[in-house]
C-alpha positions in Angstrom: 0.0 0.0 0.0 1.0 3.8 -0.8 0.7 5.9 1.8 0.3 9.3 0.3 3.1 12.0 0.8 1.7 14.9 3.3 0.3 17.8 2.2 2.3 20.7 3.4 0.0 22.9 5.5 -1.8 26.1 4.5 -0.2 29.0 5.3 -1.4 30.7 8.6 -3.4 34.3 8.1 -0.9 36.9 8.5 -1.3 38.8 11.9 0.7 42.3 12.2 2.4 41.9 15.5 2.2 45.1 17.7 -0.4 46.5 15.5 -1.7 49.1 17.7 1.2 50.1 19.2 2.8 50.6 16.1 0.0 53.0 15.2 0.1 54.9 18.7 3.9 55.5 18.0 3.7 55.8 14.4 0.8 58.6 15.1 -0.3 59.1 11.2 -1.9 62.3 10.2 -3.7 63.7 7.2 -1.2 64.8 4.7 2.0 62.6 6.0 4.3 60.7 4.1 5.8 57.4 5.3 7.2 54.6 4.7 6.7 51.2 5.9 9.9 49.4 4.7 9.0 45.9 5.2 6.0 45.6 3.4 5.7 41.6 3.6 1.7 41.1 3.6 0.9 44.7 4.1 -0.4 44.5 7.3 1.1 47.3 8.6 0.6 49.6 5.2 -2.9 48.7 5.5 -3.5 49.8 8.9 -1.1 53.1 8.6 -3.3 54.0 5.2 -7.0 53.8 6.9 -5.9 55.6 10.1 -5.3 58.9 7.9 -5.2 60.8 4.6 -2.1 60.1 4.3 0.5 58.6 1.5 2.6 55.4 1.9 5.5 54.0 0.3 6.3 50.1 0.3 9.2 48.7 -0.1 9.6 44.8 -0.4 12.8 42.5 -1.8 10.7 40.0 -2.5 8.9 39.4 -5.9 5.3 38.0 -4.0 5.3 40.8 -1.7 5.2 43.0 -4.5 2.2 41.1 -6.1 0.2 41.3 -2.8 0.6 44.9 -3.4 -1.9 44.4 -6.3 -4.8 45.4 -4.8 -3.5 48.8 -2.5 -3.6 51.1 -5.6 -7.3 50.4 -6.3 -8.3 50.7 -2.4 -6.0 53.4 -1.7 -5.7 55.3 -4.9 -3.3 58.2 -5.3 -2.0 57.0 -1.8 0.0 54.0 -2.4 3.3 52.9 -3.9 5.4 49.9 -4.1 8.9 49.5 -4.7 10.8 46.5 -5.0 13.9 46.2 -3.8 15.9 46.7 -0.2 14.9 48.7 2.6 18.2 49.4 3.0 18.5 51.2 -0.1 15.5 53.1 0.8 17.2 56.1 0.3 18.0 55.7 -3.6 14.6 54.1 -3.8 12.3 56.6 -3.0 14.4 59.1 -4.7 13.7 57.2 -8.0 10.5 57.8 -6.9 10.3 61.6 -6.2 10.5 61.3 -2.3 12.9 63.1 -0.1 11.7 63.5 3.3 9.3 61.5 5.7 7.5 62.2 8.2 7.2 58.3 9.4 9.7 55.2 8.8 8.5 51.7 10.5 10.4 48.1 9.9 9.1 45.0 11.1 12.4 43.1 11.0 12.9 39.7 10.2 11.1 36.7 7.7 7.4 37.5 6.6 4.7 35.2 7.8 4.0 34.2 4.2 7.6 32.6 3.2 7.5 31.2 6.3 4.6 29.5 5.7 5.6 28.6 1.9 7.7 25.3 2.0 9.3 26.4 -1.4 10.9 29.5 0.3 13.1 27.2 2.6 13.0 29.3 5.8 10.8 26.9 7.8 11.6 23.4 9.2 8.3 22.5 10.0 7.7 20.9 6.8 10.3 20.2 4.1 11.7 22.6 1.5 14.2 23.1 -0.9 17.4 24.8 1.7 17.3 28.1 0.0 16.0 31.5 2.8 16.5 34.0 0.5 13.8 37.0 1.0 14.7 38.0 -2.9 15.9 35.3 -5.4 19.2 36.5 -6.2 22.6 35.7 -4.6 23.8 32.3 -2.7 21.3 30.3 -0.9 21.6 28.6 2.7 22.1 25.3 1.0 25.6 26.9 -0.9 26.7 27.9 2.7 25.6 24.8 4.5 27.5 23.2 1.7 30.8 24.8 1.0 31.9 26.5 3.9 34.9 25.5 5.7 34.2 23.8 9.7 35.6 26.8 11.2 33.7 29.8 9.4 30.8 27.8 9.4 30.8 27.8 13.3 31.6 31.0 13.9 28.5 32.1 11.7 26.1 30.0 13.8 27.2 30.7 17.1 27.6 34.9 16.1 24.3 35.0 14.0 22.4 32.2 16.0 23.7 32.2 19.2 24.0 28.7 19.7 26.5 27.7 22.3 27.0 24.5 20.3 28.2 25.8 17.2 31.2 24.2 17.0 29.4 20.5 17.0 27.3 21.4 14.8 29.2 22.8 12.4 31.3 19.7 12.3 27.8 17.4 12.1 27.1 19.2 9.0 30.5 19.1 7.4 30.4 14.9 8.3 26.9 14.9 6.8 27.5 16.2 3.8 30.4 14.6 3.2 27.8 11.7 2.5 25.6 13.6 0.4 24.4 17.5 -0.3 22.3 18.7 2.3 19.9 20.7 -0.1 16.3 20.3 2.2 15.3 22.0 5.4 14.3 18.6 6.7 17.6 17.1 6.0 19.6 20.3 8.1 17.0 19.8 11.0 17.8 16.1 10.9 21.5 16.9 11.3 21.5 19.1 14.0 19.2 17.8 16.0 21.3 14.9 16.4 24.1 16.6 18.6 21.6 19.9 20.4 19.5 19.0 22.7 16.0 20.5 23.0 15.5 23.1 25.1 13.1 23.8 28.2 11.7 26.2 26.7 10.6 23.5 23.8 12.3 25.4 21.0 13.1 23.4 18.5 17.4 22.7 18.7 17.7 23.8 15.1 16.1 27.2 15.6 19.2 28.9 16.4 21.1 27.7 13.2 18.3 28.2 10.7 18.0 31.8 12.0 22.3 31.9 11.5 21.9 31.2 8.3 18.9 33.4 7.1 20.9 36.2 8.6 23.9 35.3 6.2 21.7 34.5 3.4 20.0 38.0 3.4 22.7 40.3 5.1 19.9 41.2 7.4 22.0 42.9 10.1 24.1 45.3 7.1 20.3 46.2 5.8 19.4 47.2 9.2 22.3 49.1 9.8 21.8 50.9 6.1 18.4 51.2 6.8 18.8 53.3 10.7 21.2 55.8 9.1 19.4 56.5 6.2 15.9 56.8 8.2 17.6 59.1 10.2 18.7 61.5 6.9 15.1 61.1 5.3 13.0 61.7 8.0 12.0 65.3 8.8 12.2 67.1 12.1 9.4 65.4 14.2 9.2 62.5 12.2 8.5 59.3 14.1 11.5 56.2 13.7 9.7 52.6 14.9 11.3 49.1 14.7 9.9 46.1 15.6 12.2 43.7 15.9 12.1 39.6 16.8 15.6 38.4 18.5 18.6 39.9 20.5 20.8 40.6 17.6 18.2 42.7 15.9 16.8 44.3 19.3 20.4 45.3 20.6 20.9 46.7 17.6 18.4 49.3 17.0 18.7 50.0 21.0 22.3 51.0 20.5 21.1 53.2 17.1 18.8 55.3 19.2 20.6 55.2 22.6 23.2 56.9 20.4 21.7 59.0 18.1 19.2 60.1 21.3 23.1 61.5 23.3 21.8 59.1 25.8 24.7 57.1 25.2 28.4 56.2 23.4 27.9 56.5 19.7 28.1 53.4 18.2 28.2 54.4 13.9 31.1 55.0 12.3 30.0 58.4 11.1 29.5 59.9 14.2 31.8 60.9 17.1 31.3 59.4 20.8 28.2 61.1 22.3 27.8 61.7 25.6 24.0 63.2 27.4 23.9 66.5 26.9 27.2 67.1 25.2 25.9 68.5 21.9 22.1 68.5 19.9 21.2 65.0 19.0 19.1 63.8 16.0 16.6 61.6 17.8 15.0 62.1 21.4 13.3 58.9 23.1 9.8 58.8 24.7 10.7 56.0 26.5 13.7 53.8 26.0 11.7 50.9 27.3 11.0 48.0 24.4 7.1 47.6 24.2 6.5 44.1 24.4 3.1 41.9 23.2 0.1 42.3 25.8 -0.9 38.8 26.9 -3.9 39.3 24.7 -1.9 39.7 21.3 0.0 36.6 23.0 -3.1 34.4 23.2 -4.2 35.5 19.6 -0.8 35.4 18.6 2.1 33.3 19.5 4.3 34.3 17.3 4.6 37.6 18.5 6.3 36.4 21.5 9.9 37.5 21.1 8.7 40.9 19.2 9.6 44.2 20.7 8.9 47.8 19.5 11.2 50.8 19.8 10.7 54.4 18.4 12.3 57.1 18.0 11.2 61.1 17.0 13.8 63.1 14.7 14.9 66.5 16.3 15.9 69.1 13.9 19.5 68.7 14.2 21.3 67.7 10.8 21.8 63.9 10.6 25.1 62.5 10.2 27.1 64.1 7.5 24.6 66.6 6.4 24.5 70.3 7.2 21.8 72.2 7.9 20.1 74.1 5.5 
């Protein structure tokens, strides 16, 4: 008897994490220009274009995202426009598109809910897939890394991008592993490295840590941010509104350090701009709160994957950004 291969499942409806709260610190009024700079499922576009008169600009690397988009222009006429490519080239991107200044900028970091939930897209281990993770479709694909790097690089990339105290073992489990064969499937990775990580208490899955290694590779997704903070902080006008919503440490201490900075309330941390110190000179951003907002336990229960999501913002002062003088 053939048993049937599963069916992978449907993909989940997409839930904006932090929804509300990104509208509270987002605060869109009639007549504002923003830009939501991970458009993904629009989620976030959507709500930021029925809270006001206002005009938004998304920006997506992915080719699907930009399909979803179809439908915007004839709900939102005259107020909506997509642009394909990376939000950290937002700068040159809207300026192809006649945009200079903001008065909003929001990223929700990270992997969509759709190419998670599309086994073809290779970000997911919950069913199997082709070991690819890129957000576009250009450039090398987890399975060329996983592949042909060396033991010791290989390591290094999963315990700095995935924070995985085992690193080492794994890295050598997958260099012994694919000595057999390719490892080309999600399935076949997961296999591997559960084999020498033990699950945790917290019932994450042991190959979490290295999938999220290598999709940080795969898509540069720390350089983008970084791109993306400096050149939010030359678009956006004085009293425009910075929020980032982002989903683990790496991301989180990231943007924390970006406004701690760029807020005087701490070291600078960007190569473009000298140490800061609290009240030693104007700074380009001041901080409501320099708390994270975290997920309510009612977005929790709705939503588990919001669980690791936190929400920092930032408002632009009028002092120049970062290589630019004031006009």
């Amino acid at each position: 008897m053939t048993v049937p291969a599963p069916h992978p499942p449907k993909p989940e409806s997409h839930i904006p994490v932090l929804l509300d709260e990104m509208l509270t610190a987002l605060a869109p009024k009639d007549g504002e220009v923003f830009l939501d700079g991970t458009f993904g499922a629009g989620g976030y576009s959507k709500a930021i274009l029925q809270a006001a008169d206002c005009t938004v600009y998304g920006i997506d690397r992915d080719p699907a995202a930009i399909d979803r988009a179809d439908g915007f222009n004839s709900e939102f006429p005259g107020r909506f426009t997509i642009l394909l490519g990376r939000f950290g080239d937002m700068e040159a991107l809207l300026h192809s598109a006649g945009v200079d200044r903001l008065d909003g900028v929001v990223l929700d970091l990270g992997v969509s809910s759709p190419q998670i939930d599309t086994p073809g897209r290779g970000f997911s281990f919950r069913f199997d897939g082709p070991l690819d993770m890129r957000m576009g479709l250009d450039g090398p694909t987890a399975a060329d890394i996983v592949n042909g790097w060396d033991a010791e690089p290989l390591a290094d990339l999963i315990h700095t991008y995935g924070e995985e105290r085992r690193a080492r073992q794994v890295a050598r489990a997958i260099i012994a592993a694919r000595t057999e064969a390719p490892i080309t499937t999600t399935q076949q990775l997961a296999a591997v490295i559960r084999k020498v990580v033990r699950p945790s208490k917290d019932g994450v899955d042991p190959a979490t840590r290295t999938f999220q290694a290598l999709r940080i590779q795969v898509n540069d997704e720390l350089g983008e941010l970084d791109r993306a903070l400096e050149a939010a902080e030359r678009l956006l006008k004085p009293g425009g509104r910075l929020v980032v919503i982002a989903f683990h440490s790496l991301e989180d201490r990231r943007v924390k350090a970006f406004m701690t900075a760029r807020s005087g309330a701490g070291p600078g941390v960007s190569r473009h701009l000298p140490v800061t110190t609290a009240g030693s000179a104007p700074a380009p951003f001041e901080l409501p709160s320099r708390k994270a907002v975290k997920p309510g336990d009612a977005e929790l229960r709705r939503n588990p994957r919001a669980r690791s999501s936190r929400l920092r913002r930032a408002i632009r002062t009028d002092t120049p950004a970062a290589g630019m003088r004031a006009t």
